[in-house]
C-alpha positions as CSV (number, residue, x, y, z in Angstrom):
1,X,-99.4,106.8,29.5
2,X,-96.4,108.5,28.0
3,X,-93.3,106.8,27.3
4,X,-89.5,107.8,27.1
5,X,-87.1,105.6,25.8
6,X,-83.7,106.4,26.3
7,X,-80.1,104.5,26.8
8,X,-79.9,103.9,22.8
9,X,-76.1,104.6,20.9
10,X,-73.0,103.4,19.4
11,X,-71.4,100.3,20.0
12,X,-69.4,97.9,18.0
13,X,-70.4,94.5,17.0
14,X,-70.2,91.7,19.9
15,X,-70.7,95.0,22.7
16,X,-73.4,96.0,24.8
17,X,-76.4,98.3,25.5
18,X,-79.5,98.6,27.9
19,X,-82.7,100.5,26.9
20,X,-84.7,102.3,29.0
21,X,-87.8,103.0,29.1
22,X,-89.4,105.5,31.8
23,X,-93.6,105.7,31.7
24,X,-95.5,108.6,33.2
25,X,-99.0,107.8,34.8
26,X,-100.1,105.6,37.9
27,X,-101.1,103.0,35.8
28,X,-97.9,101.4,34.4
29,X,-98.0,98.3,36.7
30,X,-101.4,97.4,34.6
31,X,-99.8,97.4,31.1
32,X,-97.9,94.6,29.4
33,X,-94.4,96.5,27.9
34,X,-93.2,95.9,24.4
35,X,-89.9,96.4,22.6
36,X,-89.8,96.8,19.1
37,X,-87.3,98.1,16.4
38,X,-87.0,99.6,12.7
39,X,-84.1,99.1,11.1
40,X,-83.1,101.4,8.2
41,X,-85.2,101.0,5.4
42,X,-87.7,98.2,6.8
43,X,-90.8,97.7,8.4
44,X,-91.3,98.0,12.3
45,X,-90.9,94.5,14.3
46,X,-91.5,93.1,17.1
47,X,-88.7,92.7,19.7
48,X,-89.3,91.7,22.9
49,X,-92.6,91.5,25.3
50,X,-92.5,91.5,29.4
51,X,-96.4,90.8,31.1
52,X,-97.5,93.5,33.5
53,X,-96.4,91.5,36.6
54,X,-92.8,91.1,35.1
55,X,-93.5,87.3,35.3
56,X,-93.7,86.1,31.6
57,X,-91.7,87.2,28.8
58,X,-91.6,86.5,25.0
59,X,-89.3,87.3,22.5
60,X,-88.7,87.6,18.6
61,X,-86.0,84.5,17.7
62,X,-83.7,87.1,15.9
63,X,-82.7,87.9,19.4
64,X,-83.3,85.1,22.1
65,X,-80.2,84.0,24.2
66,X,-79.1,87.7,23.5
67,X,-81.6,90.0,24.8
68,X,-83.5,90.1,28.6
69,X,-86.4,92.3,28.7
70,X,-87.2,93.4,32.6
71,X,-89.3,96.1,34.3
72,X,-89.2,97.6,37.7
73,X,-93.0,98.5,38.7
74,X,-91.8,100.8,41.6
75,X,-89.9,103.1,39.3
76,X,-92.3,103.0,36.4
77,X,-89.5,102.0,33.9
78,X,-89.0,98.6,31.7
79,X,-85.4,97.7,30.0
80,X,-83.9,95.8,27.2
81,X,-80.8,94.7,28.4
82,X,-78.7,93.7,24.9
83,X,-75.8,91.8,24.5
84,X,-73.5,89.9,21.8
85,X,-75.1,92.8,19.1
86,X,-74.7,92.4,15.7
87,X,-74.9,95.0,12.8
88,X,-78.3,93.9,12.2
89,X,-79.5,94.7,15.4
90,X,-79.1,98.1,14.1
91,X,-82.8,100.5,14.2
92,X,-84.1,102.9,16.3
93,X,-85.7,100.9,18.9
94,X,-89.2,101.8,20.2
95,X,-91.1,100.9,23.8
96,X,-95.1,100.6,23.7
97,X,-97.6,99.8,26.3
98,X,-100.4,96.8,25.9
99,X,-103.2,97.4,28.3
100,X,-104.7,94.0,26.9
101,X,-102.6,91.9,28.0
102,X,-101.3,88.1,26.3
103,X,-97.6,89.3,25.6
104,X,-98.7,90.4,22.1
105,X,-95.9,91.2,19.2
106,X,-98.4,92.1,16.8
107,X,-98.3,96.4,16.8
108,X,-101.7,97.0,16.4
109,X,-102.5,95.9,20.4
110,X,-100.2,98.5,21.5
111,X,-102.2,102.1,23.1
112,X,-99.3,104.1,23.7
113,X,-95.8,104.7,21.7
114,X,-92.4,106.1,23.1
115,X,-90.6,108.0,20.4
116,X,-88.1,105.8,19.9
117,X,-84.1,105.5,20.3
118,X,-80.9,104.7,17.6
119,X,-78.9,102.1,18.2
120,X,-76.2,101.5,16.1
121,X,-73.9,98.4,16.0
122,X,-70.5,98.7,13.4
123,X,-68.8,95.6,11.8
């Protein structure tokens, strides 16, 4: 599976933003999608997790009530939809694939890596 994330940018605090992520290979529907994020100068973390059916979703509490992570199976792609950002949400954000399943937010369960996208919230 290779992964394309995409949608990331400027905006100022209290704005908006949606993530995409677009995965090549017929096998996308199997795999549970992550979100995760770096922010300048800190370790990788978890973001966000949707399960391969799109039916259960977990998320880190740094951004709950604010962010919705969906996926549309048909067009191989999963989103983070982001609202209400903060200058802290600022990283380059990264999607990964799970082909174990549970809606993990621990890296190491993740197979396959998108290259990751800046986003950028100002004060």
């Amino acid at each position: 599976v290779q992964l394309q994330a995409s949608g990331g940018g400027l905006v100022q605090a209290g704005g908006s933003l949606r993530l995409s992520c677009a995965a090549s290979g017929r096998t996308f529907s199997s795999y549970d999608m992550g979100w995760f994020r770096q922010p300048p100068g800190k370790e990788r973390e978890f973001v966000a997790v949707i399960s391969w059916s799109g039916g259960f979703t977990d998320y880190a509490d740094s951004v709950k009530g604010r962010f919705t992570i969906s996926r549309d199976n048909a067009k191989n792609t999963v989103y983070l939809q982001m609202n209400s950002l903060k200058p802290e949400d600022t990283a380059v954000y990264y999607c990964a694939a799970d082909n174990a399943g549970g809606l993990q937010s621990r890296q190491q369960w993740y197979d396959y890596w998108g290259q990751g996208t800046l986003v950028t919230v100002s004060s």
